[in-house]
N, C-alpha and C positions, 0 to 999 in steps of 0.2 A: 702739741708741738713735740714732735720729737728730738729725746734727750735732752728734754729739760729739767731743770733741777726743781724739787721743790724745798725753800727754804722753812724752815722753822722759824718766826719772827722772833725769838728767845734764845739767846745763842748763854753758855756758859762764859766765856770772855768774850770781854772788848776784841781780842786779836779775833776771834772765830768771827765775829759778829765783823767784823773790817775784813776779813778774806770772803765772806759769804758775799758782802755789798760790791768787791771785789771783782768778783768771779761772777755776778750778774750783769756786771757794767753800768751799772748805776752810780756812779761815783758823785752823783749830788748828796746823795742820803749821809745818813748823821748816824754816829756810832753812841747811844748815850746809854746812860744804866739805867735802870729802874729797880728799885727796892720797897716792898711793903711793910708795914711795922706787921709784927708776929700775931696782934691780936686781932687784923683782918683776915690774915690767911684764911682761916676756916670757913666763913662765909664765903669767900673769894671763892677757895677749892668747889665748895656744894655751888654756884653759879659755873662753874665751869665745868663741873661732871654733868648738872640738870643740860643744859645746852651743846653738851657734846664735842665738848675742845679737846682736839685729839694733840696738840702740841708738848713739848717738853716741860713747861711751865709749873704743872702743876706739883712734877716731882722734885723739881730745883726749889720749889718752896717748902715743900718738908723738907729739906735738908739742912733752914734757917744757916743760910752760908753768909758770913760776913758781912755788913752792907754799911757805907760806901767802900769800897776797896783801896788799897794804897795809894797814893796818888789820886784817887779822883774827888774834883771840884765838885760840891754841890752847887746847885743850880737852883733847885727850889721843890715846891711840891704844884702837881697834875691833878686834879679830878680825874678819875675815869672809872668806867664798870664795864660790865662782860654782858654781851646778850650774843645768839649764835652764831652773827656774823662778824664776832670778833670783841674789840676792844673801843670806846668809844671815850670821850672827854667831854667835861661837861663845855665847851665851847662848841659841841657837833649837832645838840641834840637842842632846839628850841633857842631861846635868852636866860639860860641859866645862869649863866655868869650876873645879870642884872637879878633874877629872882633870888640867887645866893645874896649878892650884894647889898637887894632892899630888906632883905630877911634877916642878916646876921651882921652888916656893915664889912665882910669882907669880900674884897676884891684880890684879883691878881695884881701884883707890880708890873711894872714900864715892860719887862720881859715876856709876863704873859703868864708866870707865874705865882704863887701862893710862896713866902721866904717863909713864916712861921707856919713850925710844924702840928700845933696844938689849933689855929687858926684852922688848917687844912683840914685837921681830923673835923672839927667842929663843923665845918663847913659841907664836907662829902657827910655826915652824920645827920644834916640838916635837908641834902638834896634826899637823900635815903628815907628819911620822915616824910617830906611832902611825896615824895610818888610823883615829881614834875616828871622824873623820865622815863616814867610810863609810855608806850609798853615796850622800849629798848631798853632799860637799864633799871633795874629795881635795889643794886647793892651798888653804891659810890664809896672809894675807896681813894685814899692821900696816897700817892703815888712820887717818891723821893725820885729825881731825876739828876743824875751826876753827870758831868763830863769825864770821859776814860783821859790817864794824860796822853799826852800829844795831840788830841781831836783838836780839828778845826772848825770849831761852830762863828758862824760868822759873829759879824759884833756884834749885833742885835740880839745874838744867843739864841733860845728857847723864844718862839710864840707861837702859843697852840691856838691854830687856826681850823676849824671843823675835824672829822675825823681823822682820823690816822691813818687807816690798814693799808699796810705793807708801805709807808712811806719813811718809817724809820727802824734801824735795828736796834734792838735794846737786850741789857742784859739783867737778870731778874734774880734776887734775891730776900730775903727778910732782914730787917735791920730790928 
């Protein structure tokens, strides 16, 4: 299609990442953050260089930039990992959420999210040992999900329902 834009699904702010969703006319899509603790990074980075992510992501996370930012609400934490065709959660990939669940006793809350962040790590630590999400996702990762202020997430908030790619803009940092 000509003159069309290719977005980067990693934007540096909230604002970039709300003018990009903007400017595609997409205006259902959700403007939310994502931030990794610093001592995933590096596995994260080696699954995203192996697989070939040519996106900005990798470099905003060496930069270990603030994470959640002023104003924004946390939300909860995300399962998700990397395999070539992006970014996945474990709600996408099989009955994870139940294999986590009968495995460890945690579940996501009413939202659809993981509130404890010690819970989260345990839990993506635990999908990572079995190998259920073979052969899409080998590295699970607690994935902090913020609301930017002013967003309008409906009231239901966050429920992560199968994959993701390109249905939401996020913005990425280390906390």
């Amino acid at each position: 299609m000509a003159g069309a834009r290719i977005w980067d699904r990693w934007f540096a702010s909230s604002q970039e990442a709300g003018i990009a969703r903007d400017q595609a006319g997409r205006p259902e899509l959700h403007v939310l953050g994502v931030g990794f603790a610093a001592d995933d990074v590096p596995g994260l980075q080696d699954d995203m260089a192996r697989d070939g992510w040519d996106g900005s992501l990798p470099e905003r996370l060496i930069r270990r930039e603030e994470f959640p930012g002023a104003g924004e609400r946390r939300l909860g934490f995300e399962l998700v990992g990397f395999d070539v065709a992006g970014w996945h959660t474990w709600t996408c990939i099989g009955d994870l959420v139940t294999d986590v669940h009968q495995a460890t006793g945690i579940r996501p809350g009413p939202d659809g999210l993981i509130q404890d962040e010690q819970d989260a790590r345990r839990a993506a630590q635990w999908l990572t040992d079995s190998g259920l999400g073979d052969p899409k996702v080998f590295l699970w990762a607690a994935a902090l999900l913020t609301e930017p202020p002013g967003a309008t997430l409906p009231a239901k908030r966050w429920r992560g329902k199968g994959c993701g790619h390109g249905r939401r803009f996020g913005r990425s940092s280390q906390r």
